[in-house]
N, C-alpha and C positions, 0 to 999 in steps of 0.2 A: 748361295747358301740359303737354305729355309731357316724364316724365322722362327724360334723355339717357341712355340703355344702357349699362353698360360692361362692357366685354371681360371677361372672366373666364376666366385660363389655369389648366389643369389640368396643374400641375407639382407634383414631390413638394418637400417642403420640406428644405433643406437646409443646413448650419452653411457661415454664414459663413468659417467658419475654414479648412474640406475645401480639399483642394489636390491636387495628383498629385505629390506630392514634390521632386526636384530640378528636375521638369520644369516643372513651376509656378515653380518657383524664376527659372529663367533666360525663363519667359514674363511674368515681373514684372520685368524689366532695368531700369525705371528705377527701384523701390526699393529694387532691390541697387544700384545704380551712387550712391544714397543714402545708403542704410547705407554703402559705402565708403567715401564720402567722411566721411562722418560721422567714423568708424573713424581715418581719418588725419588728421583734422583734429584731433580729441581727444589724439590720440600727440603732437601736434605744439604743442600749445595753450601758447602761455607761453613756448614755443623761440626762441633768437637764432638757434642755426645752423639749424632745422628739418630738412629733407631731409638737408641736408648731414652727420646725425651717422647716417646708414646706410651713409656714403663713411668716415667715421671709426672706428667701430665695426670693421667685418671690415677694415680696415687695421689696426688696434692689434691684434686676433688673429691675424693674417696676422707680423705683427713678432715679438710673443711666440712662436708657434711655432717661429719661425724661429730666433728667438736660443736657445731653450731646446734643441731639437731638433737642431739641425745647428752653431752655434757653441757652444755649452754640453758638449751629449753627445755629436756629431757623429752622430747617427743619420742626418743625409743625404749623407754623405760619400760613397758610391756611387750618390747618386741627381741624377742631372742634372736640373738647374732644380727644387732641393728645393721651393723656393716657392711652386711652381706645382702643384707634383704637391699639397704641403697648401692651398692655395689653391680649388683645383679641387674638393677633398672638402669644402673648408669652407663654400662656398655649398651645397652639396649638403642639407648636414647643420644648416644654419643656416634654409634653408629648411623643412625636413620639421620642426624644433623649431618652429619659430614655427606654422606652420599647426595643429600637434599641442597644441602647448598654449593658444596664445590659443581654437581653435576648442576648447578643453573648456569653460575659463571663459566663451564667446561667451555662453549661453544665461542663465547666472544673472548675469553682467554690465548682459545687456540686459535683466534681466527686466521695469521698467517697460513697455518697447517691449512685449513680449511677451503680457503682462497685458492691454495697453488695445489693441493693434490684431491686427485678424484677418487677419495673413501667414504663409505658410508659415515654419513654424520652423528648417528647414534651412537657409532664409538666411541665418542670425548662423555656424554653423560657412562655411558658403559662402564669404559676406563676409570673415572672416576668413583664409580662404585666397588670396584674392585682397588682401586687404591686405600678406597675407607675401609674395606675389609682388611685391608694389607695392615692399616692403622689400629685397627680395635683389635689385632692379634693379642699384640701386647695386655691388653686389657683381661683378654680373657683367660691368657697365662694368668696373671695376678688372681683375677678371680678363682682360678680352679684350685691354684695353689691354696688361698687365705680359705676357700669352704672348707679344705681338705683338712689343715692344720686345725679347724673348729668341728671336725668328727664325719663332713657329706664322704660319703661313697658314691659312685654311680650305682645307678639301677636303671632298666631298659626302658621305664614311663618318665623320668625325667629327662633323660638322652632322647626319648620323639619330642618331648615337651621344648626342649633350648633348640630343635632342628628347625620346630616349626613355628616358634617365635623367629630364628634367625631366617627363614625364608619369608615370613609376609615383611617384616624392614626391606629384606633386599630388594622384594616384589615391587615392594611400594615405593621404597624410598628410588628404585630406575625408574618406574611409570611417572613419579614427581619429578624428578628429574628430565625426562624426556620431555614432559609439557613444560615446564617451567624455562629450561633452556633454551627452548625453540623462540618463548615469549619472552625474554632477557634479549633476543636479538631486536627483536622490535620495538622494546619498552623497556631501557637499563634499571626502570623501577621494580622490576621485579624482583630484583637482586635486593633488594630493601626489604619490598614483602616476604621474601624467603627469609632474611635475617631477623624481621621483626616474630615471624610464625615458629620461627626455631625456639627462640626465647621462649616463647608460652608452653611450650614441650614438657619442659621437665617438670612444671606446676597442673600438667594435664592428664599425668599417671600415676600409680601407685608404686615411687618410688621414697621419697621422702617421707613420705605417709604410707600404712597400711590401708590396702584395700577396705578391709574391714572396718574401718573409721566414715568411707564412704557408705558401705550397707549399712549402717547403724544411725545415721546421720540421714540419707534420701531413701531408707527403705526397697519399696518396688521401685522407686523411679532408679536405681542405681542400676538398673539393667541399659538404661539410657549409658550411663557413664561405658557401659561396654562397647558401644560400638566404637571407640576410637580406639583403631587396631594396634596404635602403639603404645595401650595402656595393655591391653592383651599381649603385646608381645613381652613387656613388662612381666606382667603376671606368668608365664610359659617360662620365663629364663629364671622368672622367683621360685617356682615351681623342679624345675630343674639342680638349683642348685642350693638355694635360701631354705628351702625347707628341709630337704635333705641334712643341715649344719645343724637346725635345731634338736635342741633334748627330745621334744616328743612330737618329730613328723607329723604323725598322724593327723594329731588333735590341732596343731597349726595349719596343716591342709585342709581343715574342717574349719575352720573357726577365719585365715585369713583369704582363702582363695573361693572362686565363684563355683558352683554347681555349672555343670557343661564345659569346663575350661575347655576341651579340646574338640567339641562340638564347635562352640564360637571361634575357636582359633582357625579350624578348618574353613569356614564361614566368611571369615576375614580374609585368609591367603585367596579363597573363589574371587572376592568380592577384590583384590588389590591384583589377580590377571586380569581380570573385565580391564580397571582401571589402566592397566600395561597395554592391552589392546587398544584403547580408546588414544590411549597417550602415542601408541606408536601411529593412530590412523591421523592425526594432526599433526605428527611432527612430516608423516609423510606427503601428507596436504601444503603445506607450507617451508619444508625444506629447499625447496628450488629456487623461494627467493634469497634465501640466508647468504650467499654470497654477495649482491648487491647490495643488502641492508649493512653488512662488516663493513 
């Protein structure tokens, strides 16, 4: 009997693990859309209200501000539909927190996952960026609802304005995640700095406070206060939605928000992909040891 032939491919050999990065990432869609679920099923494990305490949560902060803020120390007493205007920063900023810090702890969280199977490891910051999305839903139901019932309609300059606030956070907040994650494997301090950097957040935009108390106050130098893109992205979803609720849009778009808003905004989204790139060439620099360091 002849023995049956077989084929013999001249291909180099290559780690299971190899990926092309983010882009592996989303050509794996059903073991991210896994890991998500995964993700929110965990958060949610053991809950009576489940979902429901993402509708609870930025409503109890949304109260607090409000009592503290404007019937406490009347800080919103020149500022029409205070609520709204801290409302609007606070998905903002409740977003870019959650992606920032759960995507640092993603990596050593998951480390079983990570250890036994060969997936691109940008997934677990990925995933949990899309879980924080899954989280701030809620938020922004509330939001749309509470401008609506105070008089906002959409119009097509606030609807680009809350797209491309909510794309530099996401930008940003995966690029920080990607570096930060890879550097939590090495240094569990990181996970500290992330917590401590978070905190400083909501005292570094123009949520609590009106922009405009910053122009009035640093002048020219308050063009400095713009480059922090999550004060901008702030301003884009005020813009969006807070100014739209007040009596007279116009003269509050004049009076609380910057000259060039979506010049800068544009600016900021260039400047948080560089930052995505830069984050993805280190994690790929340094991913190969992440199994032995877990």
């Amino acid at each position: 009997m002849s023995e049956t032939m077989m084929p013999v491919v001249d291909a180099p050999l290559v780690s299971p693990a190899a990926s092309s990065g983010l882009l592996e990432v989303f050509r794996r869609r059903y073991l991210l859309r896994l890991l998500v679920r995964r993700e929110i099923s965990a958060r949610y494990s053991g809950s009576v209200l489940g979902i429901f305490w993402s509708y609870i949560q930025p409503a109890v902060k949304l109260a607090m501000y409000y009592f503290l803020f404007q019937v406490l120390i009347g800080r919103g007493q020149n500022i029409d539909n205070y609520a709204i205007h801290v409302f609007a920063g606070l998905v903002v900023v409740h977003y870019f927190t959650e992606t920032f810090s759960a995507g640092t702890r993603s990596i050593v969280r998951n480390r079983q996952v990570v250890q036994k199977m060969a997936i691109p490891r940008e997934m677990f910051p990925v995933a949990s960026m899309l879980v924080s999305a899954y989280h701030v839903f809620p938020g922004m139901v509330l939001l749309m609802i509470s401008s609506t019932v105070l008089g906002w309609r959409p119009d097509p300059v606030g609807i680009a304005a809350a797209l491309l606030g909510f794309a530099i956070v996401m930008v940003l907040g995966t690029a920080l995640a990607l570096l930060f994650s890879v550097a939590n494997v090495f240094f569990r301090d990181f996970s500290n700095v992330v917590q401590t950097l978070t905190q400083l957040v909501t005292f570094s935009v123009p949520m609590i406070y009106p922009y405009s108390l910053v122009s009035s106050r640093f002048g020219e130098a308050a063009q400095y206060y713009l480059l922090n893109p999550i004060a901008e992205a702030v301003l884009l979803f005020q813009r969006a939605f807070w100014v739209g609720s007040t009596r007279n849009p116009a003269a509050d778009e004049l009076v609380h928000m910057p000259r060039h808003l979506f010049k800068i905004g544009f600016g900021h989204l260039a400047a948080a992909l560089v930052v995505l790139g830069i984050a993805q060439l280190v994690f790929s620099r340094l991913e190969r040891k992440i199994p032995e360091r877990l």
